[in-house]
C-alpha positions in Angstrom: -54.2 -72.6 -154.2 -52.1 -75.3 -152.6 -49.0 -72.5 -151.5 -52.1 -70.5 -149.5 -53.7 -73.4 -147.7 -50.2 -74.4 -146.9 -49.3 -71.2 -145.2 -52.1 -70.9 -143.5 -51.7 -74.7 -142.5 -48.0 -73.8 -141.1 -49.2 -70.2 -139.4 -52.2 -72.5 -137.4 -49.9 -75.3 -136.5 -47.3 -72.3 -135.1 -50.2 -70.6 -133.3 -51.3 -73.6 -131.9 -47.5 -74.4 -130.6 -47.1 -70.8 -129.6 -50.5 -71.4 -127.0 -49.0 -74.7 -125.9 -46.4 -73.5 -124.2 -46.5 -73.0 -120.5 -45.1 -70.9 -118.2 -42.3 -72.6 -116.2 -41.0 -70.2 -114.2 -41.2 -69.5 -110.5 -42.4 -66.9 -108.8 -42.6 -65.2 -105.3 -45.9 -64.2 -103.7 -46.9 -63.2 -100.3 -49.6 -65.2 -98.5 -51.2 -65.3 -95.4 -53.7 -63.5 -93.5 -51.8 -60.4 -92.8 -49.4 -61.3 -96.4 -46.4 -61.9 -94.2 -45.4 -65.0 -95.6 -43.7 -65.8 -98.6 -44.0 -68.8 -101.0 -43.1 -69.9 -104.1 -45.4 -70.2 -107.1 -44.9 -73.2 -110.3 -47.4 -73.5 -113.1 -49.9 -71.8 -110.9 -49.4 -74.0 -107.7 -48.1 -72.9 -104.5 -45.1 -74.0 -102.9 -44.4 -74.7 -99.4 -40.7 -73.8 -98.0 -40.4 -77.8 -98.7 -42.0 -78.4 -101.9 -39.6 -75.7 -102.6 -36.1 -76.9 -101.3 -37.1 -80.2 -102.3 -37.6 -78.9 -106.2 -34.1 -77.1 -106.0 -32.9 -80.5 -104.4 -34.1 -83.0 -107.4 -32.8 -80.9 -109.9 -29.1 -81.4 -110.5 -28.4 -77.9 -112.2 -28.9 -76.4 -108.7 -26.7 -78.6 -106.8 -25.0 -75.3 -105.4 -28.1 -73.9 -103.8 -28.9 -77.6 -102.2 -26.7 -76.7 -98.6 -27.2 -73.5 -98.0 -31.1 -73.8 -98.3 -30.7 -77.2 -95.9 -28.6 -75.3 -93.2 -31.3 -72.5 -93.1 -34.0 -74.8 -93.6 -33.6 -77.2 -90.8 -32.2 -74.4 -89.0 -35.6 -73.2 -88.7 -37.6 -76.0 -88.3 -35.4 -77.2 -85.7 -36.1 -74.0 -83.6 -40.0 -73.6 -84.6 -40.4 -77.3 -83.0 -38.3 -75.7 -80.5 -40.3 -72.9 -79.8 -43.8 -74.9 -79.8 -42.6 -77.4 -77.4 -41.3 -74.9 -75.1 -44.0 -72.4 -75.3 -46.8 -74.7 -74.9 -45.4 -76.8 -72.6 -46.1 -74.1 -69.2 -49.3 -73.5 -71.0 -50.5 -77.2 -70.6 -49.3 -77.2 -67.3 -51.4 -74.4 -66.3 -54.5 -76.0 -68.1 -53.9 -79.0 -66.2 -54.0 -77.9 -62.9 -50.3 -77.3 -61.8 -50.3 -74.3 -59.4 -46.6 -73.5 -60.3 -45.6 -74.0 -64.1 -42.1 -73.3 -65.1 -42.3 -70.5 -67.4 -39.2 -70.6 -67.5 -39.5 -72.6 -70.7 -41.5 -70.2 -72.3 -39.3 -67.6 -72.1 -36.8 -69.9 -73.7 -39.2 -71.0 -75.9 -39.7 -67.4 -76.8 -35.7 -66.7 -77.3 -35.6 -69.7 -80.0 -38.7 -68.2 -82.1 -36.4 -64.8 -82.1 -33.3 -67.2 -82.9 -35.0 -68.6 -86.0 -36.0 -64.9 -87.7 -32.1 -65.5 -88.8 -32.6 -68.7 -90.5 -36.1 -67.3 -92.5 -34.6 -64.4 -93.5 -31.3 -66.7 -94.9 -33.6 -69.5 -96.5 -35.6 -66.7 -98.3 -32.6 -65.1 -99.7 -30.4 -67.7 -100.8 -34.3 -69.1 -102.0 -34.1 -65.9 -104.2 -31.0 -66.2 -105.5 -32.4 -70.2 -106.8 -35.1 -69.0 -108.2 -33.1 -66.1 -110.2 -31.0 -68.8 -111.8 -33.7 -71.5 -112.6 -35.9 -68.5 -114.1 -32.6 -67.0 -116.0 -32.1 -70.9 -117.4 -29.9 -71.6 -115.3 -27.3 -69.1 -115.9 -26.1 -66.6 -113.3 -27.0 -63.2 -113.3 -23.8 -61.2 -114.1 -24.2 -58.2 -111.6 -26.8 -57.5 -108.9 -27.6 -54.1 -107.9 -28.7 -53.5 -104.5 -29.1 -50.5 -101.6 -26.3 -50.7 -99.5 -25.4 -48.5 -96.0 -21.8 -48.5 -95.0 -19.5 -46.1 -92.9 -19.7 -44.1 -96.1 -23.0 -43.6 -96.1 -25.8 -44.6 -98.2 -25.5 -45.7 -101.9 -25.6 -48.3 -104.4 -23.5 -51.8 -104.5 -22.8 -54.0 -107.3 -22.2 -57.5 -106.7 -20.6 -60.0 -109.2 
């Protein structure tokens, strides 16, 4: 009797640890009204870009992701502010009563938000690559397959 109501004292105690457990991993979503924007998902919250470089910042296993997601990053928000300021600018002009606002700016304005496409596009992949090697425990994947196009046409690359 004892040997039974210890097994099925050590298979409860393992099914309650085996529930326990959460998952830490991260993953990418799309969000937005149209889905065009990607985030990061933790334990079932969403992460801004931030809340995401700051993660990969606090965590001293990803050190080597830390500058390339800064460059691309600020690189970004630097422009967006950019693009904001200059846009808006004309328009408050011509909401204010100036006859003869200096669109000008809003074309510049325009030519930064094209500028920062770049730095997304950089922040979301070198974002990918961190989240790869947090969700692989912080090991690095040992090939990555991709699509690739060249001057010999079109075919399949392995990176190490």
């Amino acid at each position: 009797m004892g040997k039974i109501l210890l097994t099925f004292f050590v298979a409860g105690l393992i099914s309650a640890t085996g529930f326990a457990q959460t998952d830490n991993a991260i993953e990418k979503t799309k969000t937005g009204l149209f889905k065009n924007k990607t985030a990061y998902k933790k334990c079932g919250i969403t992460m801004t870009n931030a809340q995401f470089f700051k993660l990969v910042g606090d965590d001293p296993n990803m050190s080597e992701f830390v500058k390339p997601l800064a460059i691309n990053y600020l690189g970004d928000a630097l422009l967006t502010a950019a693009t904001s300021v200059l846009i808006f600018w004309p328009i408050g002009e011509q909401i204010a009563g100036n006859d003869d606002p200096n669109w000008t700016l809003a074309y510049i304005g325009a030519g930064c938000a094209l500028l920062s496409i770049p730095f997304k596009k950089g922040f979301e992949k070198n974002a990918d690559k961190a989240m790869k090697f947090y969700n692989n425990g912080y090991k690095k994947v040992a090939v990555d397959f991709r699509l690739n196009f060249n001057s010999n046409g079109l075919g399949l690359a392995m990176k190490f």
